[in-house]
N, C-alpha and C positions, 0 to 999 in steps of 0.2 A: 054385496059385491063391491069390492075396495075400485076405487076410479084412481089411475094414475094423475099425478100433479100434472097442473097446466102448463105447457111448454113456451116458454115467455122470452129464451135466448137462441139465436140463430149461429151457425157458424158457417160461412161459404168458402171454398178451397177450391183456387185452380193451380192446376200443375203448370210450369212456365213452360212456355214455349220450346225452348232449348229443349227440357229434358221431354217431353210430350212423343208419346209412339204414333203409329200411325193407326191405332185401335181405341185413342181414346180423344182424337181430332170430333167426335161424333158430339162428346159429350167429356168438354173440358175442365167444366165447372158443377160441382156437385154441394150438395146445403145439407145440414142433420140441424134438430132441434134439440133443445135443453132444455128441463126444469128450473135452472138455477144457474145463475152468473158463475160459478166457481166448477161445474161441468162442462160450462161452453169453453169456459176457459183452457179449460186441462187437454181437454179435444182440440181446441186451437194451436195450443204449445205442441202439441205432437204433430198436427200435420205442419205443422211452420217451422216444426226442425226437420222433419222430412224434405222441405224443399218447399214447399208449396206455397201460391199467395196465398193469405189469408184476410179474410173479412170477416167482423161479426157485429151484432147488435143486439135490440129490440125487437121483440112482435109485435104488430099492433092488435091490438089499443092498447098494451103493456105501457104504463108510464112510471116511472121519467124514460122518455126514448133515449137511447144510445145508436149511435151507429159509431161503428169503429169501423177507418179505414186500412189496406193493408203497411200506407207507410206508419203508420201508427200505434199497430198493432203490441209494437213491444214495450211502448207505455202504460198499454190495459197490461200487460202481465206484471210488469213491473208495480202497476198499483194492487194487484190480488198476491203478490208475496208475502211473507210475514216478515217484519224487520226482526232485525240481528235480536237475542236475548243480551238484555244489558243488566248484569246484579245490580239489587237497590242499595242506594248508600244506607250504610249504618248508621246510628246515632254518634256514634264519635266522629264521623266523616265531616259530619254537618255540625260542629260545637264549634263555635267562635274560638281563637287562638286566645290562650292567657297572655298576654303583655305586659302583665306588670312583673 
């Protein structure tokens, strides 16, 4: 029997105040768990463009700890993006100019 991966990243989400009904004053802050930093992340990014604070990190004993706080939040995304594709120079790119 196949065991699911151990769940090692957290994501906690509360809806702000402003927007909050009066059915969810009970229970404003809600948490899911992730196998893998780049799940917690992607679940982040959507409830943080819905509106919501967002917090995430670490389980413990998971090391190296992280906690990520909600002003900070769009740093961790900003480090799990992948940078711009850039073509590699060519060999003529890189040959010293003739000057004589």
């Amino acid at each position: 029997m196949p065991t699911d991966p151990p769940k090692t990243w957290y994501v906690s989400f509360e809806v702000p105040k402003k927007v909050r009904k009066a059915s969810a004053q009970r229970h404003p802050r809600r948490s899911e768990s992730f196998p893998t930093e780049l799940d917690a992340q992607r679940f982040a990014r959507q409830k943080f463009e819905q509106g919501y604070v967002v917090t995430a990190g670490t389980i413990n004993p998971c090391t190296p700890r992280r906690a990520i706080p909600s002003i900070l939040i769009h740093h961790w995304f900003a480090e799990m993006s992948e940078p711009p594709f850039v073509e590699p120079a060519s060999f003529e790119d890189t040959k010293e100019a003739d000057l004589s």
